[in-house]
TISE-238366 format. One record per residue (C-alpha): residue in three letters; x, y, z. Coordinates in pm, whole numbers, plus 32768, in hexadecimal, padded with zeros to 4 digits. Layout:
<recs>
<rec type="ala" px="X" py="Y" pz="Z"/>
...
</recs>
This chain:
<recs>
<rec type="unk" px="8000" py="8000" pz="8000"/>
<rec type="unk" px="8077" py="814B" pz="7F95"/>
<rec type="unk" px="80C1" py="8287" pz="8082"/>
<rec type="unk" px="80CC" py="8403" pz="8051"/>
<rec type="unk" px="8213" py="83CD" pz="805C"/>
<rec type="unk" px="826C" py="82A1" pz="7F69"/>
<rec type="unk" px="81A6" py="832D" pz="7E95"/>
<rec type="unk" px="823D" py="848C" pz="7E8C"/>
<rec type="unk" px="838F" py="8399" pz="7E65"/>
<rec type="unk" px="8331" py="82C4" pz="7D61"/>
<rec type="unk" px="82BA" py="8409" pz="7CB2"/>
<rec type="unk" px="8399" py="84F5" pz="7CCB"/>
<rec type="unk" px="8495" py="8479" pz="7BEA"/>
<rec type="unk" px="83A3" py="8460" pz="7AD9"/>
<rec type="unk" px="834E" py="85CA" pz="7B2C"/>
<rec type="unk" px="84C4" py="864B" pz="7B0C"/>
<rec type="unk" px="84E3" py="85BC" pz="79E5"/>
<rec type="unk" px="83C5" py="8638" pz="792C"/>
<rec type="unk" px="8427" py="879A" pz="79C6"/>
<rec type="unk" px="857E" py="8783" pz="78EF"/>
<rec type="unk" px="84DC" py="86F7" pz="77D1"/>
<rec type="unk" px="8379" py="8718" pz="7794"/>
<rec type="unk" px="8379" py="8622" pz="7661"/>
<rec type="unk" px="83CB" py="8531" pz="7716"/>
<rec type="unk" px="8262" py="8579" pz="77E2"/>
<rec type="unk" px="8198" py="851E" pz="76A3"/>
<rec type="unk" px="8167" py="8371" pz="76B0"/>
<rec type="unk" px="8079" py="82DC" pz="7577"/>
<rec type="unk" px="7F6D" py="821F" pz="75E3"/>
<rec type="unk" px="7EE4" py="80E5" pz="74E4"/>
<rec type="unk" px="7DF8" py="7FFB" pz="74CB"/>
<rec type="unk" px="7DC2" py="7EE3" pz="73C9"/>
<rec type="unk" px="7CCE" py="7DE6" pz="7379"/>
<rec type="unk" px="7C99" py="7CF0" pz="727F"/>
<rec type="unk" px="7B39" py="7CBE" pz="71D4"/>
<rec type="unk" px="7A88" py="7BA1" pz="7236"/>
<rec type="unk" px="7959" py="7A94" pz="71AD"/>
<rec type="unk" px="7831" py="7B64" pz="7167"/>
<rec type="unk" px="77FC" py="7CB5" pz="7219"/>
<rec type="unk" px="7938" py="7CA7" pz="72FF"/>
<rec type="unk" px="7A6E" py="7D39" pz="730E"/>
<rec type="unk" px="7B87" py="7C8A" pz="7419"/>
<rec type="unk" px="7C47" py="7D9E" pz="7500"/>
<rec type="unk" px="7D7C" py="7D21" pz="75B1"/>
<rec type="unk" px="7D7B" py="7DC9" pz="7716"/>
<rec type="unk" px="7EEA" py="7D64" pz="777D"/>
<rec type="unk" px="7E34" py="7C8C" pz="785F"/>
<rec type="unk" px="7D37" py="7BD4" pz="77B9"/>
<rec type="unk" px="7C6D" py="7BF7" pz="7668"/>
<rec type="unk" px="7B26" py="7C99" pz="766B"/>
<rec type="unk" px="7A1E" py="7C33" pz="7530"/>
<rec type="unk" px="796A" py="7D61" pz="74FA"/>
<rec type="unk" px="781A" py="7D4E" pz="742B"/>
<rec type="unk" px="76E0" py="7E06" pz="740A"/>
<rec type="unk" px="75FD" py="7E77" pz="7532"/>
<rec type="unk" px="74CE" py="7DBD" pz="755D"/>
<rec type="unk" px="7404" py="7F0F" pz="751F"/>
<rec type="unk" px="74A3" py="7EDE" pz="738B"/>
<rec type="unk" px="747D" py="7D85" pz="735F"/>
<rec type="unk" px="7568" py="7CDC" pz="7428"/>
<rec type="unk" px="7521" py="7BAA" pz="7501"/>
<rec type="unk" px="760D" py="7C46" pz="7642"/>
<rec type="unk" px="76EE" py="7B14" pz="7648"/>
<rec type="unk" px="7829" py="7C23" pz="75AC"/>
<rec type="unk" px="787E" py="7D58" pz="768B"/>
<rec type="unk" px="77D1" py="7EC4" pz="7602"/>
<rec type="unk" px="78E4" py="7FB6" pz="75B7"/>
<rec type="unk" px="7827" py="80D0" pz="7667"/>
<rec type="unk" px="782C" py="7FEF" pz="7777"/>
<rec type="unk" px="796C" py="7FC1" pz="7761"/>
<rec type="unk" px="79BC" py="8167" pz="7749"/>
<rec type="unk" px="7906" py="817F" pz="787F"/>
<rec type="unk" px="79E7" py="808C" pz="794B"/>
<rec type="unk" px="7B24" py="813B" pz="78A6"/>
<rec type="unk" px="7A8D" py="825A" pz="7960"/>
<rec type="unk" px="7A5B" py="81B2" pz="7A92"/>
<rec type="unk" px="7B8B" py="811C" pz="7AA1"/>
<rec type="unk" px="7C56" py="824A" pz="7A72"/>
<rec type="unk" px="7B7A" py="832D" pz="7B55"/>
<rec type="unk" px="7BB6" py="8210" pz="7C46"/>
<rec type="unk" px="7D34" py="821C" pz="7C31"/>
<rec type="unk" px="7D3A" py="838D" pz="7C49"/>
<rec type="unk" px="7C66" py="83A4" pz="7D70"/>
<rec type="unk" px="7D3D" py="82C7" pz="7E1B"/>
<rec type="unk" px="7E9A" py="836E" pz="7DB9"/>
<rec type="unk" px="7DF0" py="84C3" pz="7E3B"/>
<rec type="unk" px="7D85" py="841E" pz="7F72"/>
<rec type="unk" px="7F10" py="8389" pz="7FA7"/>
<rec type="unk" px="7F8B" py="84E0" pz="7F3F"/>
<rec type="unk" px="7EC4" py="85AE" pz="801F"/>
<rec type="unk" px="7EBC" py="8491" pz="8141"/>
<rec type="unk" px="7D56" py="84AA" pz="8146"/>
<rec type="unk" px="7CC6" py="8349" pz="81AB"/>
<rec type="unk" px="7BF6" py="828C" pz="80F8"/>
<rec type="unk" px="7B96" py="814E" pz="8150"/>
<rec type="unk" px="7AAF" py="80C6" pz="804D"/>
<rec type="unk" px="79B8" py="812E" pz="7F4B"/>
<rec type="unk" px="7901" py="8106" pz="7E01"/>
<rec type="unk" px="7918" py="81BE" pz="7C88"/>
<rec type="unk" px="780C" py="81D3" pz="7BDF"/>
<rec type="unk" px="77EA" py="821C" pz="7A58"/>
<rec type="unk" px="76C1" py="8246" pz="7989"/>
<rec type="unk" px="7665" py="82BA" pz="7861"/>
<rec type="unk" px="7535" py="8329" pz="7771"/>
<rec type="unk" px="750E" py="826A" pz="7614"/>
<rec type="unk" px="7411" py="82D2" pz="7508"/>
<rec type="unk" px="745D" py="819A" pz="743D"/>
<rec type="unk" px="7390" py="8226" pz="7313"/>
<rec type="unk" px="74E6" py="8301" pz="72A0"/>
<rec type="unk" px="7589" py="81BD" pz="727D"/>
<rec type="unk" px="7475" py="810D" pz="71FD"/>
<rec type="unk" px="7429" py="8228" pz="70E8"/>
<rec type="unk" px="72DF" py="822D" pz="7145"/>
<rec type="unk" px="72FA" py="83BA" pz="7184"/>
<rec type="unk" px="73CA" py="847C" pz="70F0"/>
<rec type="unk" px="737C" py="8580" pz="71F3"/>
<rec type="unk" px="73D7" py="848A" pz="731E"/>
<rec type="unk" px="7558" py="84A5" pz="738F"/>
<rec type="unk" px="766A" py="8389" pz="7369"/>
<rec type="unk" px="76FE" py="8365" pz="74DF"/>
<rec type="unk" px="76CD" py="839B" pz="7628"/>
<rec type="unk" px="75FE" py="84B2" pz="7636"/>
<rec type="unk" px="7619" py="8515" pz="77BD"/>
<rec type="unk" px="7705" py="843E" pz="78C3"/>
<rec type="unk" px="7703" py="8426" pz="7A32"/>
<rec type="unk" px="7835" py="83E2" pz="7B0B"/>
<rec type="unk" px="77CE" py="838C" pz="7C69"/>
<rec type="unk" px="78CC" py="832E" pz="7DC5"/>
<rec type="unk" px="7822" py="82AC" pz="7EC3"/>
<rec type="unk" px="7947" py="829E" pz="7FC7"/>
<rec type="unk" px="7992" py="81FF" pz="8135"/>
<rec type="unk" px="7A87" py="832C" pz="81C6"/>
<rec type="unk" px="7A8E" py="83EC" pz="8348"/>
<rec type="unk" px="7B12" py="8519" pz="824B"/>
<rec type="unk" px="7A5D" py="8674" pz="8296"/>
<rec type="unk" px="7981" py="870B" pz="816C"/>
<rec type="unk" px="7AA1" py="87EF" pz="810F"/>
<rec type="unk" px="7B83" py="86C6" pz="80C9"/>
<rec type="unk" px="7A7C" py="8612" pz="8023"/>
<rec type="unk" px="7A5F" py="8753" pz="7F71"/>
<rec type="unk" px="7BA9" py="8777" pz="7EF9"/>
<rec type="unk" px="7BEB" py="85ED" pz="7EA8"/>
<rec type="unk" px="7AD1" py="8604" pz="7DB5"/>
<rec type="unk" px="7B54" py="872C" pz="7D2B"/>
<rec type="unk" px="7C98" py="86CE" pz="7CFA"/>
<rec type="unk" px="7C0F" py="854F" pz="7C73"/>
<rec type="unk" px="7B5E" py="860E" pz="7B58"/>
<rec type="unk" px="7C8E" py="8700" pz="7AFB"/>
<rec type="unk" px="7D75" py="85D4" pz="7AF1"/>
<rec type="unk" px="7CAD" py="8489" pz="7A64"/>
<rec type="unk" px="7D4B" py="846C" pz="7903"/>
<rec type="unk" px="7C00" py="83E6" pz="7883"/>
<rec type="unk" px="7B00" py="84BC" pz="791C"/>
<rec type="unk" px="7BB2" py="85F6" pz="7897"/>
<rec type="unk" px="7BDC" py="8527" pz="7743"/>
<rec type="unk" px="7A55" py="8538" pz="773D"/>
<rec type="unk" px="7A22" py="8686" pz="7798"/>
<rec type="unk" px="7B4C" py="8713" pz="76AA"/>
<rec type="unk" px="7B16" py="8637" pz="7563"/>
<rec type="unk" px="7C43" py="8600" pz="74D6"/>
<rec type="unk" px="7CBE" py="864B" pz="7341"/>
<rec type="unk" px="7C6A" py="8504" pz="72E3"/>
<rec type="unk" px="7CFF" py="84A1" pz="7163"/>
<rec type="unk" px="7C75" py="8333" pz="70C7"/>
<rec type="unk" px="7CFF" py="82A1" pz="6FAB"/>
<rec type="unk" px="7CBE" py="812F" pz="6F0D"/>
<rec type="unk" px="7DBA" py="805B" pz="6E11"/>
<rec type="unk" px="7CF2" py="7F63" pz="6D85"/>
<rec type="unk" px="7D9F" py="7E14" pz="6CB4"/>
<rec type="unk" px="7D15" py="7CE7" pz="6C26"/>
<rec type="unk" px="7D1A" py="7B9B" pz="6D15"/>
<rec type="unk" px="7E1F" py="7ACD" pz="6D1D"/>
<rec type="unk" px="7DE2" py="7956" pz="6C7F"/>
<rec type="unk" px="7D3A" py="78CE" pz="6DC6"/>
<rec type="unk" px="7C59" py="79E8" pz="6DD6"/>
<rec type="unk" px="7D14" py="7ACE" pz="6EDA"/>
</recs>
């Protein structure tokens, strides 16, 4: 279990050096998956391989994971892991607790069955329910400092450039 002060340790190094050289400060994230049998596509975690297919609400029989579903718990998990590298930082105990994501989906944008409807999440709520003996102002102040700090949460409120491009070739002989 991490301290204030391991933390700060194991840190601070890191922080130096991206002080000298901010370059070195910029780290490119990736993904990858493979497309799978029917409506699937096959994302290697690092850990495990997750078969994503298409929500129930479009078709889908709920047997593959939904990748909305799957935004949403990239949100928990990094609001998650921010709250609790606040909470080390500022020694501000907390000894248990829940996040909560959930979002709004008007599947008729992806459907095409209106135009008018929107493709996405249309409104997403972020909820801690957490065990602490903190005071409101710390409370205050981790949840402040969780939302100016988790990677993904800012991702979603600050939408990236984002730049998609496709090379396309014939199979191979065995149909890959």
């Amino acid at each position: 279990m991490h301290t204030s002060d391991s933390l700060r340790a194991l840190q601070a190094p890191l922080k130096d050096q991206y002080q000298r050289d901010p370059a070195a400060a910029v780290v490119t994230l990736s993904a990858q998956g493979r497309l799978g049998e029917g409506l699937t596509c096959s994302v290697d975690t690092g850990r495990a391989l997750a078969e994503a297919g298409l929500h129930p609400a479009t078709g889908g029989d709920g047997t593959q994971l939904c990748s909305g579903d799957m935004l949403l718990e990239a949100l928990v998990a990094c609001a998650g892991v921010t709250l609790r590298a606040v909470a080390t930082a500022l020694d501000i105990p907390v000894a248990g607790g829940t996040v909560r994501a959930e979002g709004d989906l008007d599947v008729r944008g992806t459907l095409a069955v209106d135009r008018d409807a929107p493709v996405g999440l249309s409104d997403i709520r972020l909820t801690f329910d957490l065990q602490t003996d903190a005071d409101d102002e710390q409370v205050a102040t981790l949840m402040r400092l969780t939302e100016r700090y988790c990677v993904v949460l800012q991702t979603l409120n600050n939408a990236p450039r984002m730049a998609v491009t496709c090379t396309a070739a014939p199979p191979g002989p065995t149909g890959t």
